[in-house]
C-alpha positions as CSV (number, residue, x, y, z in Angstrom):
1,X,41.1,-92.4,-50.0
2,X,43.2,-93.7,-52.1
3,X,43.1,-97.6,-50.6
4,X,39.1,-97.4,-51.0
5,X,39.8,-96.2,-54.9
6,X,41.8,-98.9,-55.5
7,X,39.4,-101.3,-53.8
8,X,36.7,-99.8,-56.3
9,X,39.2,-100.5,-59.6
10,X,39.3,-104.2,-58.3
11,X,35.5,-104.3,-58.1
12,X,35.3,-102.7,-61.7
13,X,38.1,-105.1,-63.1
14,X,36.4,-108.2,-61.6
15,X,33.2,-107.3,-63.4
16,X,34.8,-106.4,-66.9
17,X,36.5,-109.5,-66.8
18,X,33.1,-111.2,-66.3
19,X,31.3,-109.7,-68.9
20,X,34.5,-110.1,-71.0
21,X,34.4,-114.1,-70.4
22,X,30.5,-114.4,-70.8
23,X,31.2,-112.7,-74.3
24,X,33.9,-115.4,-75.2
25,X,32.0,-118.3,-74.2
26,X,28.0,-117.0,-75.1
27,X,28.4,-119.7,-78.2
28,X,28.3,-122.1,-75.8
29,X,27.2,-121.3,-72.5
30,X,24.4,-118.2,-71.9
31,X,25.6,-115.9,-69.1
32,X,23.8,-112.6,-68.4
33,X,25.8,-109.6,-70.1
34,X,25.1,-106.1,-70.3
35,X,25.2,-104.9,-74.0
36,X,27.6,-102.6,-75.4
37,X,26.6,-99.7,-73.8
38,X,26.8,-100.5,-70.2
39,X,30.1,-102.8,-71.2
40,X,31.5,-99.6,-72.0
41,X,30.3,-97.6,-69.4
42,X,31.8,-100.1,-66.8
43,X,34.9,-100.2,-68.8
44,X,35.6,-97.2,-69.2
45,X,35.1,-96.0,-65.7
46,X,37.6,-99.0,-64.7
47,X,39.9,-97.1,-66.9
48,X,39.6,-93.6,-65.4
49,X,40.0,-95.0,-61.8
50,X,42.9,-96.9,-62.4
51,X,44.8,-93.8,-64.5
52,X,43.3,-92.0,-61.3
53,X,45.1,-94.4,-58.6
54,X,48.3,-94.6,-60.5
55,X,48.5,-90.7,-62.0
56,X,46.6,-88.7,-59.6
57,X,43.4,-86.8,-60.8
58,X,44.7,-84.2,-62.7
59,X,47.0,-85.9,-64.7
60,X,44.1,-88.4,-65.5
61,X,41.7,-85.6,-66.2
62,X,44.2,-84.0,-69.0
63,X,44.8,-87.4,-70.3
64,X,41.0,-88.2,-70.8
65,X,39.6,-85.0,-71.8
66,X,42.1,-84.9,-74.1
67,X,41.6,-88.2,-75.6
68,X,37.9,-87.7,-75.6
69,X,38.1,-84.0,-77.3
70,X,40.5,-85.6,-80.1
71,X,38.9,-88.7,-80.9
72,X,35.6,-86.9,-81.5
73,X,37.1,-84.1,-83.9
74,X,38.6,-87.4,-85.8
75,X,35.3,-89.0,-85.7
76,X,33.0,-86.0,-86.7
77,X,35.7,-85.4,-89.6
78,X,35.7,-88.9,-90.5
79,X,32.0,-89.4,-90.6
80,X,31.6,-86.0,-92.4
81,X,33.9,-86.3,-95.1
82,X,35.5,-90.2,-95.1
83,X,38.9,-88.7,-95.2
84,X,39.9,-90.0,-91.8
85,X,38.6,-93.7,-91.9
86,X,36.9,-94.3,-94.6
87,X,33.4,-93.7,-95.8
88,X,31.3,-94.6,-93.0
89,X,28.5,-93.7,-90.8
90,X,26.8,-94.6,-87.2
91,X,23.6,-96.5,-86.9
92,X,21.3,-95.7,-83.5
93,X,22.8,-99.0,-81.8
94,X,25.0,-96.6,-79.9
95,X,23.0,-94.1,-78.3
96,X,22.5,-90.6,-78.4
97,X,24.7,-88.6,-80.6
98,X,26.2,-85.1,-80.8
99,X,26.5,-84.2,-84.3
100,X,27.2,-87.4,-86.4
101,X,28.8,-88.7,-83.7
102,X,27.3,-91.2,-80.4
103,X,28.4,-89.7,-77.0
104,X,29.5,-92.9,-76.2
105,X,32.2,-93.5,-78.7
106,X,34.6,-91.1,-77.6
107,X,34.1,-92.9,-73.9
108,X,34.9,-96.0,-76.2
109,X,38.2,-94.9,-77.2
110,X,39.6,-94.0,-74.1
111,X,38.3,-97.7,-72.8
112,X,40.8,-98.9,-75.5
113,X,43.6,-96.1,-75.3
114,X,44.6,-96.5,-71.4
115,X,44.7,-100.0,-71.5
116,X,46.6,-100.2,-74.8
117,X,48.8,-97.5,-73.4
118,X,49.5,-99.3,-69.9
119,X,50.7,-102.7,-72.5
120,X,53.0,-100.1,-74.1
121,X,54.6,-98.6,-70.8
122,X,55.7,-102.3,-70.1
123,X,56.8,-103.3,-73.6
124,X,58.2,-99.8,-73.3
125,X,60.0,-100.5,-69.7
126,X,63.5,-98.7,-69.4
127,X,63.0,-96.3,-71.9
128,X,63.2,-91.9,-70.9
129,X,59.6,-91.3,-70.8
130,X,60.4,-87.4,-70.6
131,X,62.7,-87.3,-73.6
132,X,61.1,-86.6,-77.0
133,X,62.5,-89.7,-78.6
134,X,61.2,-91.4,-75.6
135,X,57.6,-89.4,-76.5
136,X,57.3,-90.7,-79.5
137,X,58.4,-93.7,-79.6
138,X,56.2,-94.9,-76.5
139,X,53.3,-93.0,-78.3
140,X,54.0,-94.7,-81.8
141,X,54.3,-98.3,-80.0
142,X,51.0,-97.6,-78.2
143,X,48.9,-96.7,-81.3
144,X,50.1,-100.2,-82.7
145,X,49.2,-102.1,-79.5
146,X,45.6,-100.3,-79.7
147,X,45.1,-100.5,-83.4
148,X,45.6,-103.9,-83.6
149,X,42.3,-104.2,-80.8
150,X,40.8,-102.8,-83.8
151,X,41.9,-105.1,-86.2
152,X,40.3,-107.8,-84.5
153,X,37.2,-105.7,-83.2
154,X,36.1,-103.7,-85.9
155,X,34.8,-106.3,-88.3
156,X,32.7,-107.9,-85.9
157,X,31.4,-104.6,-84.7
158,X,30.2,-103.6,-88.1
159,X,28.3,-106.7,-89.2
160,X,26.7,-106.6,-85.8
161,X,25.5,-103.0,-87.3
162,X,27.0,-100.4,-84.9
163,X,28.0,-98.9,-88.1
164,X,28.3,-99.0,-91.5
165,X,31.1,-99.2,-94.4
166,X,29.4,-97.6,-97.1
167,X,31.5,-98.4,-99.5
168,X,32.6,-101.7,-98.1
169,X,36.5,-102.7,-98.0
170,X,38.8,-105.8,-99.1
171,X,38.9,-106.8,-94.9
172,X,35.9,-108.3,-94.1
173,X,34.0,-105.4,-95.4
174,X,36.2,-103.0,-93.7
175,X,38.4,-100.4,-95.7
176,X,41.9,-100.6,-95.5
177,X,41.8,-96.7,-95.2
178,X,40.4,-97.2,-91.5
179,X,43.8,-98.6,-90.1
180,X,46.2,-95.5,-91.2
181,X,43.3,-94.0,-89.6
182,X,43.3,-95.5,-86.2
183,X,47.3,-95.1,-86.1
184,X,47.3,-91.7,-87.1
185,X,44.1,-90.9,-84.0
186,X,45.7,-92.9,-81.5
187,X,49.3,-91.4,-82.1
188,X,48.3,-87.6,-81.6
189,X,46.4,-89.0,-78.7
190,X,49.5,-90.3,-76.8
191,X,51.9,-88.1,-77.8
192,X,49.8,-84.9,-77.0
193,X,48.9,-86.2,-73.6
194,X,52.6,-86.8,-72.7
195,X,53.1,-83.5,-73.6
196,X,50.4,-81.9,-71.4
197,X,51.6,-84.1,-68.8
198,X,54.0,-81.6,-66.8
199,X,52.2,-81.6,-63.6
200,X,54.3,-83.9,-61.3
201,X,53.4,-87.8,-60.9
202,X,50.7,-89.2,-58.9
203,X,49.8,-91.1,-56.4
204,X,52.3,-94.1,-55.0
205,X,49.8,-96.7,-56.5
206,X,52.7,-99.3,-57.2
207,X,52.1,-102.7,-56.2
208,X,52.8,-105.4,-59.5
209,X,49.3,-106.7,-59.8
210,X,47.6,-103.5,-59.4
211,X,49.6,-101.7,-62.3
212,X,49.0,-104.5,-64.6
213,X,45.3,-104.8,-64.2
214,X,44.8,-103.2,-67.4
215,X,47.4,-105.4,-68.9
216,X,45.3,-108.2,-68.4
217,X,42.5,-107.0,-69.6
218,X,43.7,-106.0,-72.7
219,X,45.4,-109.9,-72.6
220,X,41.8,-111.2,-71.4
221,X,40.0,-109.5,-74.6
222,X,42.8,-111.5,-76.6
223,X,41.8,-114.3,-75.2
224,X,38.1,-113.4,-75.9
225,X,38.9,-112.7,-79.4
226,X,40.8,-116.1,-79.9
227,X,38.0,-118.1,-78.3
228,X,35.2,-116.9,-80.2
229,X,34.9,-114.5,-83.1
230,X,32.6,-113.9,-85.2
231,X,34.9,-114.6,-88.5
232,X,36.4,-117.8,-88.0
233,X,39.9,-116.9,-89.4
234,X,40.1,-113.7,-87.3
235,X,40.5,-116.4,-84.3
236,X,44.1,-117.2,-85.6
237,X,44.4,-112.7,-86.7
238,X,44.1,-112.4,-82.8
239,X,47.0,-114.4,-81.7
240,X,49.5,-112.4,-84.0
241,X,47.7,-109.3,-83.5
242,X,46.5,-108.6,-79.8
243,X,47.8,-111.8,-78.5
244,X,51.5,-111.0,-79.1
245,X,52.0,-107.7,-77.5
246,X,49.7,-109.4,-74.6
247,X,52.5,-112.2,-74.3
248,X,55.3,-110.1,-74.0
249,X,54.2,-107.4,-71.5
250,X,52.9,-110.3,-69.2
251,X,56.3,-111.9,-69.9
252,X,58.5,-108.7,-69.2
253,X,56.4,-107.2,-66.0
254,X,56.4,-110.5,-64.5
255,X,59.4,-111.3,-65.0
256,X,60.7,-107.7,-64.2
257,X,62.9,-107.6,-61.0
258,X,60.8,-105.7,-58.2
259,X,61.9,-102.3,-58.4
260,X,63.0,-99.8,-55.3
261,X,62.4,-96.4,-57.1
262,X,59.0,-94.7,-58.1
263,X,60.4,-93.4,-61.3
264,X,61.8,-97.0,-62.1
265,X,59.0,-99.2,-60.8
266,X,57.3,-101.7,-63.5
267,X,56.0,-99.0,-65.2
């Protein structure tokens, strides 16, 4: 079962890395994508299987209905009352919503979270997962890792017209007021799924490159974001921003000697 899973999380990687490349080089060369809503669809799935290969199901299950339960309350306060982001609001690009809210944006954020999560386990490596300190620091260096995606995503994302700054901001039309916001979302995200997370660990999913397929993602939409953006300068805002914490969890699980125990393997 869990062989044929893991075969499926290949499949799913190969094809996000795909639509991931045709995205970076659409300037120049037209590949066939498949929009933002099936992009997230397939990424998100990818994410679930892999937490679901490496963490067993019900640890996965707490983590994403979690994540899914908290980044909607954020949202729907957010959109509501601007206290969380910013003044914003959703256009239809996105689908169906519930509220004020697109069903798929909370599948959006856990697309982001495990992947940005699995960079700060390695950046993380060594440290006592199970202590408190340990809790909050991995949580507080995993809402970096995944708030800097947004740094380079969200501007892009907006003048494509998925939504709408209403009031504008001083970073390329973006309010500074959203990034406190994505720290603060992300943080209570982490930290209150390590602290659901007392059923035992899952499944013996170990090999190297398997663990750090969403690693490379997260490097590949680096990459992306450094080939082609839509705001020139955010190019060179990628490379400090997502590209860093991509270099140094490649670096440090590569480079990693290969490990003998489950609770001390890469991860």
């Amino acid at each position: 079962m869990l062989r044929s899973l893991k075969g499926i999380v290949w499949l799913l990687f190969a094809a996000i890395s795909y639509l991931i490349v045709a995205e970076a080089v659409h300037p120049w060369v037209k590949l066939p994508g498949g929009g933002n809503i099936l992009f997230t669809l397939v990424f998100v799935l990818f994410s679930v299987l892999h937490c679901a290969a490496l963490e067993g199901a019900k640890r996965t299950a707490i983590f994403f209905f979690e994540s899914a339960i908290v980044t909607y309350v954020m949202e729907e306060v957010g959109v509501r009352t601007g206290w969380v982001f910013g003044a914003y609001h959703y256009s239809d690009l996105l689908g169906p919503k519930l509220g004020h809210v697109p069903v798929l944006i909370p599948l959006g954020w856990f697309m982001m979270i495990y992947p940005s999560w699995m960079v700060a386990r390695v950046l993380m490596q060594g440290l006592n997962r199970r202590s408190a300190l340990g809790i909050v620091l991995q949580a507080a260096v995993a809402a970096v890792t995944m708030t800097a995606w947004d740094v380079v995503m969200d501007p892009g994302m907006a003048a494509g017209g998925n939504w709408v700054w209403e009031n504008g901001g001083a970073y390329y039309g973006v309010p500074r007021h959203n990034y406190p916001g994505w720290l603060m979302t992300t943080f209570l995200v982490y930290l209150i799924a390590a602290f659901l997370w007392k059923t035992p660990d899952g499944n013996d999913a170990k090999e190297r490159w398997f663990q750090l397929l969403p690693v490379i993602v997260y490097a590949l939409f680096a990459a992306r974001y450094v080939t082609y953006n839509r705001f020139v300068a955010l190019q060179m805002v990628a490379v400090f921003t997502m590209g860093l914490p991509s270099l140094l969890a490649l670096t440090r699980a590569l480079l990693a000697p290969k490990c003998e125990t489950k609770d001390s393997v890469l991860l």
